[in-house]
PLY file of the C-alpha trace (Angstrom):
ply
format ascii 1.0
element vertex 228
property float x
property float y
property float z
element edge 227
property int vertex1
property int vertex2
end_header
-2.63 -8.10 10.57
0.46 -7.27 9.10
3.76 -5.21 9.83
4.35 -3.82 6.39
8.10 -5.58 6.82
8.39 -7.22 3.70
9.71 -10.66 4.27
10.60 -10.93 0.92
10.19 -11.52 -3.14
7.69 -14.61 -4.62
6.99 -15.19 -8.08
4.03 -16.08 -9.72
4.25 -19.34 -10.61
1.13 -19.86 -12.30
-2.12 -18.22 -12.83
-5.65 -19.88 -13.71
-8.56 -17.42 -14.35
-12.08 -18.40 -14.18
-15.83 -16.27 -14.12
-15.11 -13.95 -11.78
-11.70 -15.88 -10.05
-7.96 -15.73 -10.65
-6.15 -18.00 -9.20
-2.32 -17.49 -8.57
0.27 -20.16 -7.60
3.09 -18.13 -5.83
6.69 -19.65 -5.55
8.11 -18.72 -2.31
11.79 -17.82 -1.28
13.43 -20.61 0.65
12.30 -21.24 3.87
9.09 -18.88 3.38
6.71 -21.29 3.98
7.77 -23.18 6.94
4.69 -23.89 8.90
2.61 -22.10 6.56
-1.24 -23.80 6.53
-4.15 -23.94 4.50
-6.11 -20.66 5.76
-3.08 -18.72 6.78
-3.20 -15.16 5.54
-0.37 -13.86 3.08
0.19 -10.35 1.81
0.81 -10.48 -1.69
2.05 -6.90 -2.66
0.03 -5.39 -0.01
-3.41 -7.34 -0.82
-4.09 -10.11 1.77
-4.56 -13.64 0.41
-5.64 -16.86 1.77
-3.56 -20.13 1.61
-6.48 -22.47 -0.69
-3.62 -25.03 -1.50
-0.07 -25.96 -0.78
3.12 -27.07 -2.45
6.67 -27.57 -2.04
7.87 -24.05 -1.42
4.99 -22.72 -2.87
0.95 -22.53 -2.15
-1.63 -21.24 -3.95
-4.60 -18.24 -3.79
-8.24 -17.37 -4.91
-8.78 -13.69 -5.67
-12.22 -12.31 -6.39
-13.40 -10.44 -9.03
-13.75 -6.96 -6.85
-10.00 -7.83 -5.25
-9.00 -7.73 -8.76
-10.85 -4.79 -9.66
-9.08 -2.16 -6.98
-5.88 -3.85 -7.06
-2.75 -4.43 -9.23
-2.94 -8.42 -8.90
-5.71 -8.63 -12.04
-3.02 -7.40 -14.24
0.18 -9.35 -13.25
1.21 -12.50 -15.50
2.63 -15.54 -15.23
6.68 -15.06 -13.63
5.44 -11.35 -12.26
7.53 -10.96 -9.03
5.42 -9.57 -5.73
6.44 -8.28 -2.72
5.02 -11.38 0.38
4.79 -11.26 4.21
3.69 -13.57 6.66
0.40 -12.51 9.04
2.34 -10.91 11.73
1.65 -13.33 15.59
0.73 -12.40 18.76
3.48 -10.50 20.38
5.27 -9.87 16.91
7.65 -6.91 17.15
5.71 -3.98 14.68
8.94 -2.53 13.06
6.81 -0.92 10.18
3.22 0.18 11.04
-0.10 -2.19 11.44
-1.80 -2.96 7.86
-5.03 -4.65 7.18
-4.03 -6.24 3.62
-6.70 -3.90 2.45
-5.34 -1.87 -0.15
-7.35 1.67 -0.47
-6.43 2.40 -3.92
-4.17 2.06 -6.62
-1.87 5.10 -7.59
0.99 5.36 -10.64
4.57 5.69 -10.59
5.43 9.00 -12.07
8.98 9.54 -11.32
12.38 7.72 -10.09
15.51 9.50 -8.61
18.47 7.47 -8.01
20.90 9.25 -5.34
24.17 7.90 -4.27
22.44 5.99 -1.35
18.76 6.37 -1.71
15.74 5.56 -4.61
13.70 8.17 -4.47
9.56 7.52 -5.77
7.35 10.03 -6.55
3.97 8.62 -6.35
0.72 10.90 -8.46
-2.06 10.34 -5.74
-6.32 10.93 -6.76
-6.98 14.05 -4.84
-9.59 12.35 -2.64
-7.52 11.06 -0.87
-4.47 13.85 -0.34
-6.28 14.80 2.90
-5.05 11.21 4.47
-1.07 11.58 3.33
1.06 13.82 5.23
4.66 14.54 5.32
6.80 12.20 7.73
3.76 10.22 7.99
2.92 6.21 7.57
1.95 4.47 4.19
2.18 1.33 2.49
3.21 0.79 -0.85
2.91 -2.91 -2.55
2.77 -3.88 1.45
5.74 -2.12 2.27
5.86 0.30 5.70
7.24 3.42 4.10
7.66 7.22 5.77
6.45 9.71 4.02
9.15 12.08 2.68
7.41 15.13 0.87
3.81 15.84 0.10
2.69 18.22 -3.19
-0.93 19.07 -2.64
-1.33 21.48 -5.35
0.04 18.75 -7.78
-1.37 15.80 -5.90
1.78 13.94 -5.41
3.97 12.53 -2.55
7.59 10.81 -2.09
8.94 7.63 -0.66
13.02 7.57 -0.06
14.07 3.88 -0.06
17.52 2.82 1.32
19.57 -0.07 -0.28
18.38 -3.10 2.04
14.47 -1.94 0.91
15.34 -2.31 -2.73
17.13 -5.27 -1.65
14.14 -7.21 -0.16
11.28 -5.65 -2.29
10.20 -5.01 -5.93
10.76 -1.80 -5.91
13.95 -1.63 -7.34
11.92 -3.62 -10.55
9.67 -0.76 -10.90
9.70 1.47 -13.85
7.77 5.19 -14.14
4.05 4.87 -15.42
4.04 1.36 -12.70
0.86 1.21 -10.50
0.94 0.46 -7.09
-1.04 -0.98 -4.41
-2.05 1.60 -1.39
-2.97 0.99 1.70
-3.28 4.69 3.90
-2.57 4.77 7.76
-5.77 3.65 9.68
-5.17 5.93 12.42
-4.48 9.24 10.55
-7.47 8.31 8.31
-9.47 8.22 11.67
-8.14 11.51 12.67
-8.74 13.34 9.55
-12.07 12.08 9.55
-13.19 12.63 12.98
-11.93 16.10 12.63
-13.71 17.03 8.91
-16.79 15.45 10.88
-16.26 17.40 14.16
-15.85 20.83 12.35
-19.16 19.82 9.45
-21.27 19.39 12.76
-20.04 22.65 14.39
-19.67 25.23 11.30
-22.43 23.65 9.54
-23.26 26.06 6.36
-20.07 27.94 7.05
-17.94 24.55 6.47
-17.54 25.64 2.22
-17.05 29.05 3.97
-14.16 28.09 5.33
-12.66 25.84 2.30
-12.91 28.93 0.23
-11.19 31.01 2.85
-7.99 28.28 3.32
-7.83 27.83 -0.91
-7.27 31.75 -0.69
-4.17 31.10 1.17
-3.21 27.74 -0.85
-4.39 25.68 1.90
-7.16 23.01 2.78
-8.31 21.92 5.88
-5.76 18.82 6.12
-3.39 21.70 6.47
-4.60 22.72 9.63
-5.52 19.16 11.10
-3.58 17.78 13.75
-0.26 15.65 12.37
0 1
1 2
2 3
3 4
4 5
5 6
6 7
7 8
8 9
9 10
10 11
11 12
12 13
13 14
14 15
15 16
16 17
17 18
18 19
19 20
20 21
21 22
22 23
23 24
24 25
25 26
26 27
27 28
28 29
29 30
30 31
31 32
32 33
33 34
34 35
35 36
36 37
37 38
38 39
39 40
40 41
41 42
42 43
43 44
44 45
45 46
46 47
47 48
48 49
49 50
50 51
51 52
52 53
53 54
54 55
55 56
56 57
57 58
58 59
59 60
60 61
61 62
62 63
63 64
64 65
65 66
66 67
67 68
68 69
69 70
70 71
71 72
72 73
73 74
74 75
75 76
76 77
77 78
78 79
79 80
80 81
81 82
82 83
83 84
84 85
85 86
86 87
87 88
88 89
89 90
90 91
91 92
92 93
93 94
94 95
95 96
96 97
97 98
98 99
99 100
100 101
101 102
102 103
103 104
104 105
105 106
106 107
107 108
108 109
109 110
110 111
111 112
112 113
113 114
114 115
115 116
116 117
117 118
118 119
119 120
120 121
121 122
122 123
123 124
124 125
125 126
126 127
127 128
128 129
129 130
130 131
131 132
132 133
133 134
134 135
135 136
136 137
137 138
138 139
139 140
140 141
141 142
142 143
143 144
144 145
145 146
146 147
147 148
148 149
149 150
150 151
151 152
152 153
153 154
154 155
155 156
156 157
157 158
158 159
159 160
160 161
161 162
162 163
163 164
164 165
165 166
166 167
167 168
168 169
169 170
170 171
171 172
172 173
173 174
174 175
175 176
176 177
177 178
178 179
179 180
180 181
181 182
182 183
183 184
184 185
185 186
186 187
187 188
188 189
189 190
190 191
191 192
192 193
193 194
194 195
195 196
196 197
197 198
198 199
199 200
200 201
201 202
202 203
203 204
204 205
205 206
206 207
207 208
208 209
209 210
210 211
211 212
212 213
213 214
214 215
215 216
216 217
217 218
218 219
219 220
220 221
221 222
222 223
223 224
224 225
225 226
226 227
């Protein structure tokens, strides 16, 4: 498990791809790796990675093909910079929100807004999965615990507004529009939604599409009238 606080920027020191494999050497920042071990779990923007070797301030990582596939890590080269964090221990303080290291999806970067003290993203979203994202909720981006700002469902889009110490510690700040990023949605708001889809399928049966119909009417679905 992780906390989605980002300890931190590593660099991809090398990268060796074979049938189906990529390896990736990552260069740590100083002091990163104390302690680390062959087996420990890394996030590497978002996607969770096991130690298979180790160097001086540095280790390295197999990635499978399907890893690959669903994430942003197939397409990074050689001196890409990733966001990294340690596998939270027992008793760590959670000052983000729990994440698996399983990113859900990958979503582009369609605009940046620079305020006087914030960086604002707006991220374009697949409407699949709109239902899960909600407005002062939980998400991760590149393995980063972020709050939700605003939510667009008719345009399938949502915000992120970063401060100056998250730019600081992260990539983000790298990031240009038409950038994809690594998703991972809240477990326990996916688990709600859910549920509740299930709950009312099972009850309203044939009148379920009924219903859709009736809360499109009124520009709504029925994420809009979940619990938040």
């Amino acid at each position: 498990m992780f906390t989605g606080i980002v300890q931190g920027v590593a660099s991809i020191k090398k990268i060796h791809d074979r049938t189906g494999l990529r390896t990736i050497q990552l260069a740590f920042p100083e002091g990163f790796d104390h302690q680390l071990e062959i087996g420990a779990s890394v996030a590497t923007d978002g996607v969770c990675l096991t130690v298979t070797r180790l160097f001086d301030n540095a280790a390295e990582f197999d990635i499978m093909q399907q890893t690959l596939a669903i994430t942003t890590l197939g397409s990074y080269a050689e001196n890409a910079q990733v966001n990294v964090e340690r596998a939270a221990k027992e008793g760590a303080e959670i000052g983000g929100h729990p994440l698996s290291g399983h990113v859900d999806f990958v979503a582009q970067l369609v605009q940046i807004r620079q305020l006087e003290n914030n960086y604002v993203l707006r991220i374009a979203v697949s409407k699949v999965w709109m239902p899960y994202i909600f407005a002062k909720g939980y998400i991760a981006i590149n393995g980063a615990s972020l709050t939700i700002a605003e939510v667009n469902r008719d345009e399938h889009w949502f915000e992120v507004w970063l401060i100056p110490e998250t730019l600081r510690m992260t990539v983000f700040g790298q990031k240009q529009v038409g950038a994809m990023l690594n998703i991972e949605i809240e477990r326990q708001t996916q688990v709600v939604v859910d549920t509740v889809r299930s709950m009312l399928q099972e009850m309203l049966g044939p009148l379920m599409p009924a219903l859709d119909a009736l809360l499109a009417q009124q520009g709504k679905s029925i994420q809009d009238v979940l619990p938040k």
